[in-house]
mmCIF file as Biopython writes it, N, C-alpha, C and O atoms, coordinates in Angstrom:
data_model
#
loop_
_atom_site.group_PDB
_atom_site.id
_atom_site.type_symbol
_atom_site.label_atom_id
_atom_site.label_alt_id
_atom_site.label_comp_id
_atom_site.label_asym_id
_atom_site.label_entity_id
_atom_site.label_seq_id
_atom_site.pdbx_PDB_ins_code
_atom_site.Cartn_x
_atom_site.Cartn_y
_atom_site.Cartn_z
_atom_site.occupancy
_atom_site.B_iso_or_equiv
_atom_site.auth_seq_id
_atom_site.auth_asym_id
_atom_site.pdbx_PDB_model_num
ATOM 1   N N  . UNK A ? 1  ? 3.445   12.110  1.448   1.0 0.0 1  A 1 
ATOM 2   C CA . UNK A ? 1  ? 4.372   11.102  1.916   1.0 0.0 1  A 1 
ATOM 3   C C  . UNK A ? 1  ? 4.147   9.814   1.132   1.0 0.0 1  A 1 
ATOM 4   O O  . UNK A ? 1  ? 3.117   9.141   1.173   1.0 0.0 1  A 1 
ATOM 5   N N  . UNK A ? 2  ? 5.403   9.517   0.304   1.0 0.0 2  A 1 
ATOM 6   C CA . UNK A ? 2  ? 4.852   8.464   -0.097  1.0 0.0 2  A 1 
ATOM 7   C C  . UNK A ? 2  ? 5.410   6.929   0.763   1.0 0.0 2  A 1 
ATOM 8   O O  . UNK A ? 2  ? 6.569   6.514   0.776   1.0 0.0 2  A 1 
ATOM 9   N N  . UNK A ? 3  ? 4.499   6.444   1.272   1.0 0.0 3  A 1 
ATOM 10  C CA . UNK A ? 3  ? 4.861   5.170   1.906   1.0 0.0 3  A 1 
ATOM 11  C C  . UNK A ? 3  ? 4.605   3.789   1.333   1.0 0.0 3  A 1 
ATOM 12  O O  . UNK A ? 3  ? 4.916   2.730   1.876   1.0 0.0 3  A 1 
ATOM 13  N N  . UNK A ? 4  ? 4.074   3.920   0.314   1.0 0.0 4  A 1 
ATOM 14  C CA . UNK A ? 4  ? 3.800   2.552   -0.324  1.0 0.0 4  A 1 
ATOM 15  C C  . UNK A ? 4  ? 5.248   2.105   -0.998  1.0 0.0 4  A 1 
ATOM 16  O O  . UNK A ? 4  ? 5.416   0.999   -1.509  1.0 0.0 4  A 1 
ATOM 17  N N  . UNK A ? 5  ? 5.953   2.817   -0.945  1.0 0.0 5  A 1 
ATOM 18  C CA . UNK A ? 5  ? 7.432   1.690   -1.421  1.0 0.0 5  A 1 
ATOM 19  C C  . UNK A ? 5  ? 7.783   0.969   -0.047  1.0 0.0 5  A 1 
ATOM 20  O O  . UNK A ? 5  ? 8.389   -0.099  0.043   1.0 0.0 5  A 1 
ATOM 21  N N  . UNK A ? 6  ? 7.315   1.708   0.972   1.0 0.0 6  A 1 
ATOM 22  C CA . UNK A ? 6  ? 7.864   1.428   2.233   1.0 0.0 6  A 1 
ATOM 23  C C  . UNK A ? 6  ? 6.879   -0.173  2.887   1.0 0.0 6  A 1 
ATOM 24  O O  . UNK A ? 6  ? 7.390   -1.179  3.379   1.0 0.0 6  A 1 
ATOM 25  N N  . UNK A ? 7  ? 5.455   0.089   2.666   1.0 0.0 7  A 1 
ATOM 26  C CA . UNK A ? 7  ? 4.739   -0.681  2.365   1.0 0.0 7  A 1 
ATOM 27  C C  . UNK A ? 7  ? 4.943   -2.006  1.664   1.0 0.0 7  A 1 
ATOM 28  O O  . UNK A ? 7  ? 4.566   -3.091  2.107   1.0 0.0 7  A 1 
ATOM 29  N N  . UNK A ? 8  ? 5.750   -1.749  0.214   1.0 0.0 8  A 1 
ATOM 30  C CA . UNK A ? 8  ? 5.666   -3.212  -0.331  1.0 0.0 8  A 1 
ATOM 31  C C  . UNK A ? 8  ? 7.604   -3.907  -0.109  1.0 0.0 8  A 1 
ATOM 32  O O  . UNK A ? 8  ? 8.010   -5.010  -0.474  1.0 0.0 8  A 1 
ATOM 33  N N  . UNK A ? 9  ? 8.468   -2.723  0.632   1.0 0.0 9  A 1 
ATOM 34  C CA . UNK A ? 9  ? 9.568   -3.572  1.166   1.0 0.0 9  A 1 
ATOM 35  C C  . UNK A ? 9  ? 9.239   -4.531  1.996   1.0 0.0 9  A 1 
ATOM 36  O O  . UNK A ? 9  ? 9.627   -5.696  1.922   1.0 0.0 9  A 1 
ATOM 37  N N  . UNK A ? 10 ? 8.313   -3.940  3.037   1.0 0.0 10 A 1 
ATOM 38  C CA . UNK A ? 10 ? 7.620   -4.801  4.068   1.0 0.0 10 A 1 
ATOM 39  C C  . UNK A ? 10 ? 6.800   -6.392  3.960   1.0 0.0 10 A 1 
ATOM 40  O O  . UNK A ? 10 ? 6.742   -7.473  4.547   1.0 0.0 10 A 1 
ATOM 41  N N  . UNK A ? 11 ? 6.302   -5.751  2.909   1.0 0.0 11 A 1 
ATOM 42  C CA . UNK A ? 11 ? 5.479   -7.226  1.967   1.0 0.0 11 A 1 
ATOM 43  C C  . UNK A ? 11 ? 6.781   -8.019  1.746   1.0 0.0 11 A 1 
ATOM 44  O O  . UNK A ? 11 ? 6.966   -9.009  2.455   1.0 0.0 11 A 1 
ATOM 45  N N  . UNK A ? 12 ? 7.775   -7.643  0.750   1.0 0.0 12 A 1 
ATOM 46  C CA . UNK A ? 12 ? 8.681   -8.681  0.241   1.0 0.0 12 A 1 
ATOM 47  C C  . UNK A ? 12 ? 9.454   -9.019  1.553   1.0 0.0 12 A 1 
ATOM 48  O O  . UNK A ? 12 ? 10.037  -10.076 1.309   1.0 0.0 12 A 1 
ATOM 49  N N  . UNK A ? 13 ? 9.766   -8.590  2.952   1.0 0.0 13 A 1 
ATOM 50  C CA . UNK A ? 13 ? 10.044  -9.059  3.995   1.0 0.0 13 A 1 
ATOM 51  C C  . UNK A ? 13 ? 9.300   -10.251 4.484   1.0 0.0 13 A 1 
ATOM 52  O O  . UNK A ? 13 ? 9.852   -11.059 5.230   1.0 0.0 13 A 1 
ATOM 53  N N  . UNK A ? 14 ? 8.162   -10.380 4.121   1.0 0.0 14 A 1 
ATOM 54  C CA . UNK A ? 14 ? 7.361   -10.979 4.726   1.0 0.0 14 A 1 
ATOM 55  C C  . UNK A ? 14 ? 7.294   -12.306 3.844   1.0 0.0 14 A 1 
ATOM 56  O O  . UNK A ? 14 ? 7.117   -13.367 4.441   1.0 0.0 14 A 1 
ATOM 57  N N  . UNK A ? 15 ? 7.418   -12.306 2.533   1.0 0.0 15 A 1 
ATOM 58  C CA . UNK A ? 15 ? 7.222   -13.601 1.921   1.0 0.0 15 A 1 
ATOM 59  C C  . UNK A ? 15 ? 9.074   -13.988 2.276   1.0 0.0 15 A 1 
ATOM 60  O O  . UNK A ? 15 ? 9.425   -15.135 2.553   1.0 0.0 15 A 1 
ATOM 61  N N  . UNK A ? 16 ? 9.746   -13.193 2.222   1.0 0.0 16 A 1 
ATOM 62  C CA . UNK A ? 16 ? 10.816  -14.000 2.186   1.0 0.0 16 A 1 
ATOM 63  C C  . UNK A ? 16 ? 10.972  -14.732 3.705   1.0 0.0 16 A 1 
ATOM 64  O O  . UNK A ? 16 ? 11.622  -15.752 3.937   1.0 0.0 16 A 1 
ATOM 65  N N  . UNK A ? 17 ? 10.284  -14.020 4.563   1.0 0.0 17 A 1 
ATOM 66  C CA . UNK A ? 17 ? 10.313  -14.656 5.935   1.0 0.0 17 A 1 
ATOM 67  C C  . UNK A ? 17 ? 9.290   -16.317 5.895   1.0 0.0 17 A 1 
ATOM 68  O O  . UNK A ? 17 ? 9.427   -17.331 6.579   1.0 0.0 17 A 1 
ATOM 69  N N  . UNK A ? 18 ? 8.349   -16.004 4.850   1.0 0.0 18 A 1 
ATOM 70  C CA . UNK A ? 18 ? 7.330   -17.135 4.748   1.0 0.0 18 A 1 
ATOM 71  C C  . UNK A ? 18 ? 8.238   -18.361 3.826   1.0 0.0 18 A 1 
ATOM 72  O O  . UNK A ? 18 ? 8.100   -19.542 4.147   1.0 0.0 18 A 1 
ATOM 73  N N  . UNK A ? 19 ? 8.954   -18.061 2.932   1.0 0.0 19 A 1 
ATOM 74  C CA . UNK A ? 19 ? 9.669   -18.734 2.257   1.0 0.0 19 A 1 
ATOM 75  C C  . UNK A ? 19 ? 10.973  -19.224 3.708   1.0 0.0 19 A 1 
ATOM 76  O O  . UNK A ? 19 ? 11.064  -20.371 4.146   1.0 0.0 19 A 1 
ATOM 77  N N  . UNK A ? 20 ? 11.322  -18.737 3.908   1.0 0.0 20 A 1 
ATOM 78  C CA . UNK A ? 20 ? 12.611  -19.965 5.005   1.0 0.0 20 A 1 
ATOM 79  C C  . UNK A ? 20 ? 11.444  -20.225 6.394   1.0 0.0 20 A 1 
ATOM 80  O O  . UNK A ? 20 ? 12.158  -20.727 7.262   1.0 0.0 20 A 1 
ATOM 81  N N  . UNK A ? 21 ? 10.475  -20.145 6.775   1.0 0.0 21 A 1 
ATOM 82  C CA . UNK A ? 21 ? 9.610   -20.729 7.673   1.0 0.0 21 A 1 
ATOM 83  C C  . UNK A ? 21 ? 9.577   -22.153 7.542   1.0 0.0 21 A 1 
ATOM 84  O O  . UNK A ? 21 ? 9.299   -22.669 6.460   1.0 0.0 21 A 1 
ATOM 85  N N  . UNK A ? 22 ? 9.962   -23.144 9.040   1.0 0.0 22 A 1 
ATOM 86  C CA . UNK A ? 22 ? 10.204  -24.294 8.688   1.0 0.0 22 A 1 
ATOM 87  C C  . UNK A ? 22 ? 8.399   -24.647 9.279   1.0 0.0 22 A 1 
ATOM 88  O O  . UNK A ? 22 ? 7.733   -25.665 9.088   1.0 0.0 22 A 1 
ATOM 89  N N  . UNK A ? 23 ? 8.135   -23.749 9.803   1.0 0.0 23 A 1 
ATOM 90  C CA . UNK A ? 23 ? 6.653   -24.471 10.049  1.0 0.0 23 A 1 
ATOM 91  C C  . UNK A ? 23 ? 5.645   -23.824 9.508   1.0 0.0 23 A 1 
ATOM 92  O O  . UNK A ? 23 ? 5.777   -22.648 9.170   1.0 0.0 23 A 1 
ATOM 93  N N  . UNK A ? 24 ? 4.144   -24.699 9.299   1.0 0.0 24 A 1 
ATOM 94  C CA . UNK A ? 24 ? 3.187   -23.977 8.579   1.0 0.0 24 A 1 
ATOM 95  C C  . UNK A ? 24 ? 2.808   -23.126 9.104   1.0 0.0 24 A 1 
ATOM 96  O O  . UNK A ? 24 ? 2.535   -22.198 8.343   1.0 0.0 24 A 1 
ATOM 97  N N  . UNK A ? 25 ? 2.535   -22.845 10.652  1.0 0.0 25 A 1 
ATOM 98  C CA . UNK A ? 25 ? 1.891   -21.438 11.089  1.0 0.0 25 A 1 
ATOM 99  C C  . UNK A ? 25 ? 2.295   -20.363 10.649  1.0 0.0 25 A 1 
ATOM 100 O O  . UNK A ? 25 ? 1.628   -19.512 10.060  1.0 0.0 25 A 1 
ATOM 101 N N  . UNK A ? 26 ? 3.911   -20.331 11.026  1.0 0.0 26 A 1 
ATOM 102 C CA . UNK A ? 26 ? 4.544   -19.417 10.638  1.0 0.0 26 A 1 
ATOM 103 C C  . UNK A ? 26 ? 4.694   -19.016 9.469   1.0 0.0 26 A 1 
ATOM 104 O O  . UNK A ? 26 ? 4.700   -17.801 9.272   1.0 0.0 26 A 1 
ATOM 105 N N  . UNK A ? 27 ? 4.847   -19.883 8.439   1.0 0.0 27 A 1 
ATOM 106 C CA . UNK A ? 27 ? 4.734   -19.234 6.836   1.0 0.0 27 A 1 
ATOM 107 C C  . UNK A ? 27 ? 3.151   -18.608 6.639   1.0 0.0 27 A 1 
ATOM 108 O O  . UNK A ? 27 ? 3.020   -17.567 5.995   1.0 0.0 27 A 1 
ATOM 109 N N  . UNK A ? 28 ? 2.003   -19.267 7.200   1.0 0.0 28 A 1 
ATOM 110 C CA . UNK A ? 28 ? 0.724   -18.837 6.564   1.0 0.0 28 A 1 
ATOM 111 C C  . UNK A ? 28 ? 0.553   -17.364 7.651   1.0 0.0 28 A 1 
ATOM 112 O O  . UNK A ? 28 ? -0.271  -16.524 7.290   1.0 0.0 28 A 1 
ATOM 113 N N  . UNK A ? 29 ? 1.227   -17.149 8.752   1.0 0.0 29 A 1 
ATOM 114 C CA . UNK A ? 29 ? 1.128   -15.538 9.167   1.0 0.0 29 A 1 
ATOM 115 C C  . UNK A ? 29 ? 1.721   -15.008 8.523   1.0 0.0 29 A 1 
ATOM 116 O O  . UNK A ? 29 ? 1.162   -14.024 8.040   1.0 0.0 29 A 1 
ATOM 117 N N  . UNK A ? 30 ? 2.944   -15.218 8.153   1.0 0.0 30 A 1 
ATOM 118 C CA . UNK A ? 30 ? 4.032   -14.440 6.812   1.0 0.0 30 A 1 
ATOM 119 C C  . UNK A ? 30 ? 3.250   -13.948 5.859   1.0 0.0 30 A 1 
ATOM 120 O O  . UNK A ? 30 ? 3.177   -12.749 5.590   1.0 0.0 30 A 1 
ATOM 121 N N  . UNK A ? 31 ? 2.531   -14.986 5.212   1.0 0.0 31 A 1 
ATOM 122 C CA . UNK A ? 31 ? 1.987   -15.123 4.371   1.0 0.0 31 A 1 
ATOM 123 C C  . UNK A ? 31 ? 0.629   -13.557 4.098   1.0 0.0 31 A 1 
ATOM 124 O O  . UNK A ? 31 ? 0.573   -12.598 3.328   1.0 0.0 31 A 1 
ATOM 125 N N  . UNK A ? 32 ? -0.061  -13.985 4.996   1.0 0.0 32 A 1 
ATOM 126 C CA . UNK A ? 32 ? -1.101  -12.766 5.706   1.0 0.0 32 A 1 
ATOM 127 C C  . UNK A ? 32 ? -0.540  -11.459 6.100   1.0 0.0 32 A 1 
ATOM 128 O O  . UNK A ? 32 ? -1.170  -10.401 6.076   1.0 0.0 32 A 1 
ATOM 129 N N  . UNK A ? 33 ? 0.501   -11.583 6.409   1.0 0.0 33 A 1 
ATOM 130 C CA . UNK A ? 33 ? 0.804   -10.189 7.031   1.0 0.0 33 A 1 
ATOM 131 C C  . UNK A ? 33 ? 1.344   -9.734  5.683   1.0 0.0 33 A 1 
ATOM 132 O O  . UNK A ? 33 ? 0.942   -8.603  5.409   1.0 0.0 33 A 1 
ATOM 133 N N  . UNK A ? 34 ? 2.185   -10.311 4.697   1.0 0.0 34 A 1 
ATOM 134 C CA . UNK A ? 34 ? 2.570   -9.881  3.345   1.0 0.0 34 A 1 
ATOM 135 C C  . UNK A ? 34 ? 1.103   -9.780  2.896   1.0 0.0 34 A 1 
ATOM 136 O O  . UNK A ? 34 ? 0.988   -8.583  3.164   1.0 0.0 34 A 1 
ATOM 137 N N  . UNK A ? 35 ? 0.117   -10.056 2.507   1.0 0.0 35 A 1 
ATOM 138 C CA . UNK A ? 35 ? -1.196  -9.519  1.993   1.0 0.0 35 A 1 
ATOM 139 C C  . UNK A ? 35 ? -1.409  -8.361  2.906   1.0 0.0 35 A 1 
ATOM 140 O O  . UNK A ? 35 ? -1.380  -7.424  2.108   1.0 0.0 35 A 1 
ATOM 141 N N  . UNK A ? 36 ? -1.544  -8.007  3.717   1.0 0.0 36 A 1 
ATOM 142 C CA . UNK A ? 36 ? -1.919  -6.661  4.452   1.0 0.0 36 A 1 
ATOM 143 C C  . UNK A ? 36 ? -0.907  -6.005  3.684   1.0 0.0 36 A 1 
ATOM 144 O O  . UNK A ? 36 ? -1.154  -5.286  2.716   1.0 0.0 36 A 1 
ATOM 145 N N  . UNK A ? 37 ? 0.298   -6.275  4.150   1.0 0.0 37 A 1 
ATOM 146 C CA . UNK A ? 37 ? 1.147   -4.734  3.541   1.0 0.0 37 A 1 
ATOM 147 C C  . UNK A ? 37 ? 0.628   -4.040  2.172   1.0 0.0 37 A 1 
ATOM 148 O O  . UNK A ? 37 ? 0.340   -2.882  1.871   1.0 0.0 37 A 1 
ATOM 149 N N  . UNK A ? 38 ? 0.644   -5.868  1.147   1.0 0.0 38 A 1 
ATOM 150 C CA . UNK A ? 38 ? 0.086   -5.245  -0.140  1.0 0.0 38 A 1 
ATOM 151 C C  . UNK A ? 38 ? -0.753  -4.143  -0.295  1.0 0.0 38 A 1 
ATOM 152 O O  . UNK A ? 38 ? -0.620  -3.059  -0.864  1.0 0.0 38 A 1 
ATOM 153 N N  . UNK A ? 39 ? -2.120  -4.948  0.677   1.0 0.0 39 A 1 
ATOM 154 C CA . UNK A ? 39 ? -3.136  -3.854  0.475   1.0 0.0 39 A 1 
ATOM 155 C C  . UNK A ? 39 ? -3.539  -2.725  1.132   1.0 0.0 39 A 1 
ATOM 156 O O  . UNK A ? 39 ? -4.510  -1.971  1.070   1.0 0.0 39 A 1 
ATOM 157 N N  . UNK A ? 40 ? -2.249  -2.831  1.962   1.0 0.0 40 A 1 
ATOM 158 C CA . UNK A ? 40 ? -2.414  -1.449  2.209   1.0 0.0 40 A 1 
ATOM 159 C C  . UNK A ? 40 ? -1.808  -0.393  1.942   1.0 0.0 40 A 1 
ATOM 160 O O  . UNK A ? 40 ? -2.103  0.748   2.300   1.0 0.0 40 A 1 
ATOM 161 N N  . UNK A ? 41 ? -0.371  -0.967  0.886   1.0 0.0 41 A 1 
ATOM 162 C CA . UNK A ? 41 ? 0.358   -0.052  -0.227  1.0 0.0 41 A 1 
ATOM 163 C C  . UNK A ? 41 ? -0.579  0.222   -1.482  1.0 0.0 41 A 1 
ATOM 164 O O  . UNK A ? 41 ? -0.399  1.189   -2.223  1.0 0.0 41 A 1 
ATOM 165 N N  . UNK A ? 42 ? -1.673  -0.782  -1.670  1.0 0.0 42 A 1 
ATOM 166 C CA . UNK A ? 42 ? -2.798  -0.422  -2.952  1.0 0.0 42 A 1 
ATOM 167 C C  . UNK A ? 42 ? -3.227  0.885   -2.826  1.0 0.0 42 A 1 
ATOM 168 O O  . UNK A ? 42 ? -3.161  1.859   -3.575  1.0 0.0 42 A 1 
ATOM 169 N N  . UNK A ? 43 ? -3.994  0.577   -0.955  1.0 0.0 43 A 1 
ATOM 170 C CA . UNK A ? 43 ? -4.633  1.645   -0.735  1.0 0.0 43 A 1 
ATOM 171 C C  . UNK A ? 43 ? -3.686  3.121   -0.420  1.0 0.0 43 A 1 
ATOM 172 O O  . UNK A ? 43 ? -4.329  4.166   -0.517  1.0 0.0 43 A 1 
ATOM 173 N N  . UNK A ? 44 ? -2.625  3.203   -0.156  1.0 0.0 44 A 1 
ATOM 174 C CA . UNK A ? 44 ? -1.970  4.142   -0.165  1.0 0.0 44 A 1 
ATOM 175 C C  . UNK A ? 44 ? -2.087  4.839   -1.255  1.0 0.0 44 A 1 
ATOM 176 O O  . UNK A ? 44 ? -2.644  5.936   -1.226  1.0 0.0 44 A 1 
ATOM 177 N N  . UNK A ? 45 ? -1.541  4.272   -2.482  1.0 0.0 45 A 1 
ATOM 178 C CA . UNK A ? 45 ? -1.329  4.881   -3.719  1.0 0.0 45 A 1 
ATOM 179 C C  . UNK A ? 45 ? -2.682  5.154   -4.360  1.0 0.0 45 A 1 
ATOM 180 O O  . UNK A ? 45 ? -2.741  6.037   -5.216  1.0 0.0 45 A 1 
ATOM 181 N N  . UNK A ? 46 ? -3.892  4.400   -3.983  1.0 0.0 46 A 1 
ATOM 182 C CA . UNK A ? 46 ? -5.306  5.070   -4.590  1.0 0.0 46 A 1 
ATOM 183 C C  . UNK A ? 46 ? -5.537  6.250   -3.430  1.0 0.0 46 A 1 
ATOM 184 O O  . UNK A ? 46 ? -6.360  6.989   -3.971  1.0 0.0 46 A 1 
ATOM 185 N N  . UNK A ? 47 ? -5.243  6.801   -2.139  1.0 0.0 47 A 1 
ATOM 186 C CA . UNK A ? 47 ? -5.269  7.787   -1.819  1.0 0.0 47 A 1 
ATOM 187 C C  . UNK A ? 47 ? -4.661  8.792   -2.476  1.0 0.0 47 A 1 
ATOM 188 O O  . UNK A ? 47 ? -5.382  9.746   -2.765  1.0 0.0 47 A 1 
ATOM 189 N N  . UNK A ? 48 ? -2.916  8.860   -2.957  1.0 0.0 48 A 1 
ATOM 190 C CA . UNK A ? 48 ? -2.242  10.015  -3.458  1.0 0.0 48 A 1 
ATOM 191 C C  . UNK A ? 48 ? -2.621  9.653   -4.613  1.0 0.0 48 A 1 
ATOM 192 O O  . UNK A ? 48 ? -1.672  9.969   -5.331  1.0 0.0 48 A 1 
ATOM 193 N N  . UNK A ? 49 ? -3.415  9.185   -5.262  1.0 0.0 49 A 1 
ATOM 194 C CA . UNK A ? 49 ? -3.658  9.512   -6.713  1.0 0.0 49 A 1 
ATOM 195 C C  . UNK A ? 49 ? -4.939  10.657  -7.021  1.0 0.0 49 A 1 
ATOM 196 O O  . UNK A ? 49 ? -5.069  11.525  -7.884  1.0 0.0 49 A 1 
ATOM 197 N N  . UNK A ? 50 ? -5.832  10.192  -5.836  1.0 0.0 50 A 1 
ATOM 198 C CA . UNK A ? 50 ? -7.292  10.617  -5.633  1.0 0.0 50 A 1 
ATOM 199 C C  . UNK A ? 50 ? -6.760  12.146  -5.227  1.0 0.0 50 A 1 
ATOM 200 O O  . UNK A ? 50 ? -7.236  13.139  -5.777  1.0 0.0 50 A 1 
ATOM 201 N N  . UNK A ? 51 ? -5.745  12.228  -4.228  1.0 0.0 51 A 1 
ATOM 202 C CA . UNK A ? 51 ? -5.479  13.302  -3.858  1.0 0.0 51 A 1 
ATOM 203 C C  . UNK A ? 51 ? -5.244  14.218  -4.944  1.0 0.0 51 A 1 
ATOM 204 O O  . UNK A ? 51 ? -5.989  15.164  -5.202  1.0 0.0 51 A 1 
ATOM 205 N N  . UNK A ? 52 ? -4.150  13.910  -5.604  1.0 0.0 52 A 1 
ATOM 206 C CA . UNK A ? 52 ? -3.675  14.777  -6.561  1.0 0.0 52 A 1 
ATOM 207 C C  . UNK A ? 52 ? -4.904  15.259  -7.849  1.0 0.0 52 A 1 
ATOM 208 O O  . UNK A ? 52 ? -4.960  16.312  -8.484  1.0 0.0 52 A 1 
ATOM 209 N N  . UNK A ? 53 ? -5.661  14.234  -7.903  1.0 0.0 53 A 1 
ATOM 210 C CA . UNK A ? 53 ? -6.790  14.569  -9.084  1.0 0.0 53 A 1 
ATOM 211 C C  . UNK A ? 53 ? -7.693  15.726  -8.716  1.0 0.0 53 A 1 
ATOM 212 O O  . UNK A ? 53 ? -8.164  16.547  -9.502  1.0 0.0 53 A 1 
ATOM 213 N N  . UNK A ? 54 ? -7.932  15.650  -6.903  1.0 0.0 54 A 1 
ATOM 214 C CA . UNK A ? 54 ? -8.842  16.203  -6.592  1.0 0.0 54 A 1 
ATOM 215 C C  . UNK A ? 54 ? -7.792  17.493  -6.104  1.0 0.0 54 A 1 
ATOM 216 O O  . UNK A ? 54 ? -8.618  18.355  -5.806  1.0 0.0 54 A 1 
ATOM 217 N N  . UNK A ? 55 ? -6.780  17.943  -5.922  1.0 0.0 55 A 1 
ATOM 218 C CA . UNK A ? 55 ? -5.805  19.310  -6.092  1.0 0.0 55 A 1 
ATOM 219 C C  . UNK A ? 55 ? -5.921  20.067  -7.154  1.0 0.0 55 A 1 
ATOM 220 O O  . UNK A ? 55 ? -5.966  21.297  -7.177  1.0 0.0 55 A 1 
ATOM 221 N N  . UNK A ? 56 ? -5.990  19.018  -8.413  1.0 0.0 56 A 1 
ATOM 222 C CA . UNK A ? 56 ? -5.656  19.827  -9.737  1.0 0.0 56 A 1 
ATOM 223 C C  . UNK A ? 56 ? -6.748  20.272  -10.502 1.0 0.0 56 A 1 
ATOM 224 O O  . UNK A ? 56 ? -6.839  20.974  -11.509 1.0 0.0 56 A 1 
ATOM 225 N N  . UNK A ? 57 ? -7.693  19.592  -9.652  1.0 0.0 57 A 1 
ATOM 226 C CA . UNK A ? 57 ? -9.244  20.033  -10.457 1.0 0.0 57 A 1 
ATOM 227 C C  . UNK A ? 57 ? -9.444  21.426  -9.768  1.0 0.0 57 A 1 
ATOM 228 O O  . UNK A ? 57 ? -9.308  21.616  -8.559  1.0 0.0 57 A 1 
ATOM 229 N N  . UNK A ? 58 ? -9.831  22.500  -10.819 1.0 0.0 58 A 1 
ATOM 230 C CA . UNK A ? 58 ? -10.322 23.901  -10.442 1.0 0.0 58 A 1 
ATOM 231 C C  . UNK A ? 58 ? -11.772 23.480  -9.624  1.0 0.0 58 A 1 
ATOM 232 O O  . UNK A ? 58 ? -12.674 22.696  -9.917  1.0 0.0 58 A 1 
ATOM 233 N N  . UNK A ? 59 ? -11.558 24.350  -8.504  1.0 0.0 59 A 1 
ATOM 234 C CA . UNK A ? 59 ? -13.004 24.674  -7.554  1.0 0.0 59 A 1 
ATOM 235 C C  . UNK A ? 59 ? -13.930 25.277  -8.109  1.0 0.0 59 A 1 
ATOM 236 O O  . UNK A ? 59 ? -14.029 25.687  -9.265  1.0 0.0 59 A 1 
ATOM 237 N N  . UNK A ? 60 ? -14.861 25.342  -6.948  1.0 0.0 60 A 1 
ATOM 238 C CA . UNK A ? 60 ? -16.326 26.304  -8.407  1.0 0.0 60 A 1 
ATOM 239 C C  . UNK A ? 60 ? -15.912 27.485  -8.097  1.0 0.0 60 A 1 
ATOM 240 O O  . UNK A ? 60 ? -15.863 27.919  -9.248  1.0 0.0 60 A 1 
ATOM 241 N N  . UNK A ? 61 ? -15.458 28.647  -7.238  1.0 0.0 61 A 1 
ATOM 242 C CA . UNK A ? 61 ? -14.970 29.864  -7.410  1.0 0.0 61 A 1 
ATOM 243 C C  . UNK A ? 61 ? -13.813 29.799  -9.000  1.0 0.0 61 A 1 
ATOM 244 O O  . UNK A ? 61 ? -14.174 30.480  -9.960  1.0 0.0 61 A 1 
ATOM 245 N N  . UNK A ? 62 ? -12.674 29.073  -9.104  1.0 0.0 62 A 1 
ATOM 246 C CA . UNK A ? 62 ? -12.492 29.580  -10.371 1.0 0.0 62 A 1 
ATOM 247 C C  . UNK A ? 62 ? -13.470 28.901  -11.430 1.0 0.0 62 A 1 
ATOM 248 O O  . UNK A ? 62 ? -12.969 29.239  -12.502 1.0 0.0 62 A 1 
ATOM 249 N N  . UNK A ? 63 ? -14.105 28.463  -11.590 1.0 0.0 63 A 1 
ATOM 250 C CA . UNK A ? 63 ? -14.848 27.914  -12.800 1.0 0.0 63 A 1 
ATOM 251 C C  . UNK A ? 63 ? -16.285 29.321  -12.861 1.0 0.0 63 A 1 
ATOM 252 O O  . UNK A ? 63 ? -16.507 29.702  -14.010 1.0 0.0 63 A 1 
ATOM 253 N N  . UNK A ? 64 ? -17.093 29.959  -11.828 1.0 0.0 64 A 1 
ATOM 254 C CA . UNK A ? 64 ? -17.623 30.907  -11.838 1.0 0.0 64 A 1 
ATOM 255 C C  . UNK A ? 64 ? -17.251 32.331  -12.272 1.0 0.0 64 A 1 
ATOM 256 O O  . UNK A ? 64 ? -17.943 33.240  -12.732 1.0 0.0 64 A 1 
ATOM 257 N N  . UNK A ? 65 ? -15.454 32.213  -11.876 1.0 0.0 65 A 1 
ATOM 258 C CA . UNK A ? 65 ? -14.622 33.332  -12.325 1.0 0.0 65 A 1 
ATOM 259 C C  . UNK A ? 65 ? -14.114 33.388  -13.752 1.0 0.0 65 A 1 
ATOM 260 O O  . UNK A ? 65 ? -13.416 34.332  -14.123 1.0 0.0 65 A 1 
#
């Protein structure tokens, strides 16, 4: 599943919500909650990358075979 596009729509929701915020609280939670999404679309995509490396690598049954 890939969710990190879904992840960084969410981010750009979030700065654009921080960008028309007429007060500071509210832009600097914008602000924060757009850093979470980021990093947690980073970490998404270093999971399905890790995943796929560790699919395509032969196990020790075929490497013994």
């Amino acid at each position: 599943m890939a969710q990190a596009p879904n992840f960084r729509a969410n981010a750009a929701q979030c700065r654009a919500d921080a960008e028309a915020a007429t007060l500071s609280n509210v832009r600097e939670r914008c602000l924060r909650a757009e850093a979470a999404w980021l990093d947690m679309a980073d970490r998404q995509e270093r999971v399905e990358t890790a995943r796929a490396v560790r699919e395509n690598r032969p196990g020790p049954a075929t490497i013994a075979a």
